[in-house]
C-alpha positions in Angstrom: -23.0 23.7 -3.2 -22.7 21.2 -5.8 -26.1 20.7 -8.1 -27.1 17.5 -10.1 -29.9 18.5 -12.4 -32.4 15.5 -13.2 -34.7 14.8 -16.0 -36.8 11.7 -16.3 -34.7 9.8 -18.0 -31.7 10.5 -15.2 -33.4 9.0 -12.6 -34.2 6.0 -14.7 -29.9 5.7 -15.3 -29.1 6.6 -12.1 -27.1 3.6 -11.1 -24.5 2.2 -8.2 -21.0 1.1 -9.1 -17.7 -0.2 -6.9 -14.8 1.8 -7.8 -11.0 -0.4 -6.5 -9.6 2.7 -7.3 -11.8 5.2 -5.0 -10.8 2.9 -2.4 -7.0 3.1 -3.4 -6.9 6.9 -3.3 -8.9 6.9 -0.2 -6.8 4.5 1.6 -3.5 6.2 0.4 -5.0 9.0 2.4 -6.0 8.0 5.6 -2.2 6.2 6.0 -1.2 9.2 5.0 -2.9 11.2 8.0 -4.3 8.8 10.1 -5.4 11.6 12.9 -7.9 13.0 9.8 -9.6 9.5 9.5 -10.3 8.5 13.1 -12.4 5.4 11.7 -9.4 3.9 9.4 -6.9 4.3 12.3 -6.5 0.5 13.2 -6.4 -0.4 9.8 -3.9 2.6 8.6 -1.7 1.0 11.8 -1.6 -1.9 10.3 -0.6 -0.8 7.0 1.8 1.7 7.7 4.4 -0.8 8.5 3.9 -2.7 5.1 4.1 0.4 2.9 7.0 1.8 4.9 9.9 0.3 2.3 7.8 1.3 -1.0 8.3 3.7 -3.7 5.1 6.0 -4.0 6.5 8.9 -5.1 4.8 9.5 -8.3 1.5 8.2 -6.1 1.9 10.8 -3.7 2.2 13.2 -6.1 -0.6 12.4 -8.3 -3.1 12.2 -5.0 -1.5 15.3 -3.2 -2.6 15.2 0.3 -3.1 18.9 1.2 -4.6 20.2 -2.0 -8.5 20.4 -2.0 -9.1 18.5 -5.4 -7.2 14.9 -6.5 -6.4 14.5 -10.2 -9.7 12.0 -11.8 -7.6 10.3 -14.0 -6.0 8.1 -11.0 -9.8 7.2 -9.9 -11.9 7.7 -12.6 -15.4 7.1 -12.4 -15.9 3.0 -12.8 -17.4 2.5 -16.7 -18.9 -0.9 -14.9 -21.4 -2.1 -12.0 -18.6 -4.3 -10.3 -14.8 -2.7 -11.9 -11.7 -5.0 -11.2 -8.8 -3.5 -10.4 -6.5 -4.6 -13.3 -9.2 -3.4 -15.6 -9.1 -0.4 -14.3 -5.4 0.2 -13.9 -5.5 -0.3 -17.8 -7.9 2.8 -18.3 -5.6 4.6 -16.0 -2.8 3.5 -18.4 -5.2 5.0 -21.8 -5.6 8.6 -20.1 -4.8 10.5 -22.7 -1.7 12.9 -22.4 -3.4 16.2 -22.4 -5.8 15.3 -19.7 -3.3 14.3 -17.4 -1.2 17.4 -18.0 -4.5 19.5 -17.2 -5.8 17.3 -14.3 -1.9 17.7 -12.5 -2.5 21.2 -13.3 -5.8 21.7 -11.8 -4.2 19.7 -8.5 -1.4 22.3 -7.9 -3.1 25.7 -8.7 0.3 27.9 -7.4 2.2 25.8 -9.9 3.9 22.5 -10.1 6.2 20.8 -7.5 9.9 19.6 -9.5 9.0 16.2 -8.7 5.3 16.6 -10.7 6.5 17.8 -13.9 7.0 14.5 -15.3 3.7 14.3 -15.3 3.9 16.9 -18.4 7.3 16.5 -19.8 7.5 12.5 -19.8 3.3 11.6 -19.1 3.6 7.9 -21.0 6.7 7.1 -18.8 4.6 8.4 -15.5 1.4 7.0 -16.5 3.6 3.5 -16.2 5.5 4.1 -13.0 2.2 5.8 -11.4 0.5 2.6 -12.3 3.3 0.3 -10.7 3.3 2.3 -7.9 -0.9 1.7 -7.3 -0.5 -2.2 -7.9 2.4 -2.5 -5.5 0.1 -0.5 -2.8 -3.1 -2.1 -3.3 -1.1 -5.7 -3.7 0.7 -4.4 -0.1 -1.9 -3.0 2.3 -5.6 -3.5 0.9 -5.8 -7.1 -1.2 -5.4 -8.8 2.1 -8.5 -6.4 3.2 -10.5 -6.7 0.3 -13.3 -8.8 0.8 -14.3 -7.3 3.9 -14.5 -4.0 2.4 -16.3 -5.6 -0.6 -18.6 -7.2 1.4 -19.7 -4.5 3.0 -20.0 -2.3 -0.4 -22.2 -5.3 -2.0 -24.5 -5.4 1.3 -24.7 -0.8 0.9 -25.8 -1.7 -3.0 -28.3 -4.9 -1.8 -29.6 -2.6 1.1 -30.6 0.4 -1.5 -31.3 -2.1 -4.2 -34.7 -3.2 -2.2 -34.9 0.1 -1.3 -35.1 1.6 -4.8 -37.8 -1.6 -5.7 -40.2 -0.8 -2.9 -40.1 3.0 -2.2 -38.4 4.6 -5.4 -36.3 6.1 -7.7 -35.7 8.7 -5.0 -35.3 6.8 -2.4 -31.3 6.0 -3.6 -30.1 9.5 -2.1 -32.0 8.6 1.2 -29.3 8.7 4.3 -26.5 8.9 2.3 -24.7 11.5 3.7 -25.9 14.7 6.1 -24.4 17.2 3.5 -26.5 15.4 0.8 -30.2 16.1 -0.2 -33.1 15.6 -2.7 -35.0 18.7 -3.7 -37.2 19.6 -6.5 -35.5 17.6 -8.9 -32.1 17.9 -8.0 -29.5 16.3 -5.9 -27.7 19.0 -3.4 -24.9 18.5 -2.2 -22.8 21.1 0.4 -19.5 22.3 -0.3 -17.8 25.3 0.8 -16.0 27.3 -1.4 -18.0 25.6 -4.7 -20.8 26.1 -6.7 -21.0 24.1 -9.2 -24.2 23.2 -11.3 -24.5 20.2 -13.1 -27.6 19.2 -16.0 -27.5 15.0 -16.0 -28.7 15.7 -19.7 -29.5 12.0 -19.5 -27.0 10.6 -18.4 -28.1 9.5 -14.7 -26.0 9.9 -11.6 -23.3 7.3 -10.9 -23.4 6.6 -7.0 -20.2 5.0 -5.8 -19.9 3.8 -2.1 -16.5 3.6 -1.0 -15.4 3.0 2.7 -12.1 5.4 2.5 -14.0 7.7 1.4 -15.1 8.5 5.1 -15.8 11.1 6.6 -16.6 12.9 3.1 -18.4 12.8 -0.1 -16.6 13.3 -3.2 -18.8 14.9 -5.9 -17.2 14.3 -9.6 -18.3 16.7 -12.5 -15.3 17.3 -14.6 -15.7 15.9 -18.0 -15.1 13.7 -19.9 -15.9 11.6 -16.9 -19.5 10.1 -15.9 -20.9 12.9 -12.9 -20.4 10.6 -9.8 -21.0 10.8 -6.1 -18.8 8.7 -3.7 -19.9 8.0 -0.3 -19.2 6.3 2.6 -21.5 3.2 3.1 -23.4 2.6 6.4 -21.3 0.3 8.5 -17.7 2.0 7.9 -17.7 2.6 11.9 -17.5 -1.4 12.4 -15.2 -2.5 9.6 -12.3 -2.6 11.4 -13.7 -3.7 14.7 -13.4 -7.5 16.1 -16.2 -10.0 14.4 -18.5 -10.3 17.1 -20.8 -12.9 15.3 -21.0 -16.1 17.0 -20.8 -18.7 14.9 -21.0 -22.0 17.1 -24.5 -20.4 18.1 -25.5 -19.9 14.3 -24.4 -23.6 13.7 -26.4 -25.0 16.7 -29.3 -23.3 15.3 -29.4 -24.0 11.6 -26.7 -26.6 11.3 -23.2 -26.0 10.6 -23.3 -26.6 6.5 -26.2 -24.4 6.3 -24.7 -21.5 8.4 -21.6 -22.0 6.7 -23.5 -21.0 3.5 -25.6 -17.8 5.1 -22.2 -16.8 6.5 -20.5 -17.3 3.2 -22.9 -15.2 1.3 -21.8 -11.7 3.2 -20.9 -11.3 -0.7 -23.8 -12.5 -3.2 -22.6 -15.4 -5.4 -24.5 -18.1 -7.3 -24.3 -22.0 -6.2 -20.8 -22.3 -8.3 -19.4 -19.6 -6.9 -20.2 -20.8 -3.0 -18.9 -24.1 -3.5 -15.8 -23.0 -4.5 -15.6 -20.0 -1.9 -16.5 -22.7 0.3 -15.3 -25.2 -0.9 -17.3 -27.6 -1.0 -19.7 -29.2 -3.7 -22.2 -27.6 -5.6 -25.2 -30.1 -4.9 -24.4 -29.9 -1.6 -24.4 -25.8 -1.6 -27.6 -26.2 -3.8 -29.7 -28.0 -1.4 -28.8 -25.5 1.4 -29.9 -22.8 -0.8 -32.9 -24.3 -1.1 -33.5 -24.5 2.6 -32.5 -21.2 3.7 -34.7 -19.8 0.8 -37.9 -21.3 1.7 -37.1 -20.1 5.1 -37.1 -16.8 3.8 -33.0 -15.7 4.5 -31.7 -15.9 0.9 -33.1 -14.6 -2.2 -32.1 -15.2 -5.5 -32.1 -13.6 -8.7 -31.3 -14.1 -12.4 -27.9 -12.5 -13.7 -28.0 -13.6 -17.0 -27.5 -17.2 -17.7 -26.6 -16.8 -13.6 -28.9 -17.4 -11.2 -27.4 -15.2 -8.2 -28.1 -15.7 -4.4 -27.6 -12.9 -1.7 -28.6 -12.5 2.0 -32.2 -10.8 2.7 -32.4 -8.3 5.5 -33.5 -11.5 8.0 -30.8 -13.0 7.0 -28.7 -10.6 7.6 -29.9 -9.8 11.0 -29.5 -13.5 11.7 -25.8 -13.4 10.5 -25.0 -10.6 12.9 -24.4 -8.4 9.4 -27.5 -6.2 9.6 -28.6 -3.3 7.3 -31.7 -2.3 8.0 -32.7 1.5 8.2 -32.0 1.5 11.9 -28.3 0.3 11.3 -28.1 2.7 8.3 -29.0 5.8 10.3 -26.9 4.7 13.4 -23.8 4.2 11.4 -23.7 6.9 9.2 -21.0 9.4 9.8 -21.8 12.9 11.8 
């Protein structure tokens, strides 16, 4: 069993984040063993073929598959809300020597494989090629996937968002996963063979949704990285399934510009950011805003200097992309 300890001032800093990485390691996984990850099977078919002439070596090596922990250094926990992959393949490139040595260490407790110790003997060098090695994956198998899987994390985070403004704090560890619970003040999370008991201290609880990360959660409490929680995201079941929406339908009903625009914000954006996903013009993406927010399927918010529009749960029913409690609880892994 894995303990987060709260204080006041956790709960207050508890906060989502989207980790490219998490999905990287979880992905490299499930095409890896595709029989362990029933769910990612069509997609790890798919993939298999276009990873089949790639060197991972050092990848494999530094997310061994039949060990029971992964180094944190390849994933560490994202430092910001929305991480980008580059950016995060530089912090991957700063780990500092030491900690990689330990980390490999930790990942092969009966001692290290030939083909690991350049992680120890040569760590700059293998930091480099390790790095090379995730670009020309992610570049291979899951940038032509990503904004489906992105869309769906940005719907989890929207979906717990309203949650956390109209029940509460507490209600962010609500359905995340069955081996995941709130109890007097703490976070519980099962594990066999680990008891682990972590005091937030302040720092809040960093809760990372990540679709490869099914069927499992992944607690992180190792320093010196931020205690996280990844979990799979309601929906995982469907990602890879055939789009059933029907779009002519959708069109007849609110016009075709204006369902292009519901459609197009599966990922929240602000009117800029439409028109050019769209591509169409911004007074054009503007006025449709307008409409679908008086009728009550956007909502917007202020970003900054941004003003940011996203789906609301009727217009996400209307979409065909829904996220209400029912779909939460029906989707979520057993």
């Amino acid at each position: 069993m894995v303990h987060y300890r709260f204080g006041h001032d956790d709960l207050l800093r508890t906060r989502f984040a989207i980790s490219p990485l998490m999905e990287l390691v979880g992905a490299f996984d499930a095409v890896r063993a595709p029989e362990r990850f029933a769910v990612h099977q069509p997609w790890a078919s798919w993939a298999a073929p276009r990873i089949a002439d790639l060197d991972l070596g050092l990848l494999d090596i530094a997310v061994p598959l039949e060990t029971p922990w992964h180094p944190d250094f390849v994933s560490p926990p994202p430092s910001v809300p929305h991480a980008e992959l580059g950016e995060e393949l530089e912090r991957v490139l700063g780990t500092p020597a030491q900690q990689v040595a330990v980390e490999i260490g930790r990942a092969y407790p009966g001692g290290l494989p030939p083909a690991a110790r350049v992680f120890v003997e040569r760590p700059v060098q293998a930091i480099r090629e390790l790095v090379a090695q995730m670009r020309g994956f992610w570049d291979a198998v899951l940038a032509p996937r990503w904004e489906r899987v992105l869309g769906l994390l940005e719907a989890e985070i929207a979906w717990r968002a309203r949650r956390l403004a109209a029940v509460g704090p507490q209600s962010a560890f609500a359905g995340l996963h069955e081996t995941v619970r709130w109890d007097d003040g703490a976070v519980h999370v099962s594990r066999r063979k680990a008891k682990v008991d972590v005091d937030l201290a302040g720092r809040g609880l960093l809760l990372v949704p990540a679709v490869f990360a099914w069927p499992t959660v992944w607690p992180m409490v190792d320093p010196p990285w931020q205690p996280a929680l990844v979990y799979p995201p309601a929906g995982v079941a469907d990602l890879w399934a055939p789009d059933g929406r029907d779009d002519e339908a959708l069109e007849a009903l609110l016009g075709r510009g204006r369902a292009r625009v519901l459609i197009g914000l599966g990922r929240p954006a602000s009117t800029q950011e439409l028109a050019q996903r769209l591509a169409a013009s911004a007074g054009g993406i503007s006025e449709h805003l307008g409409v679908l927010r008086r009728a009550g399927l956007v909502a917007a918010r202020r970003e900054g200097r941004r003003v940011v529009y996203a789906r609301t749960a009727k217009g996400d029913a209307l979409s065909g992309d829904a996220h209400d409690d029912a779909a939460h609880s029906a989707a979520r892994p057993r």
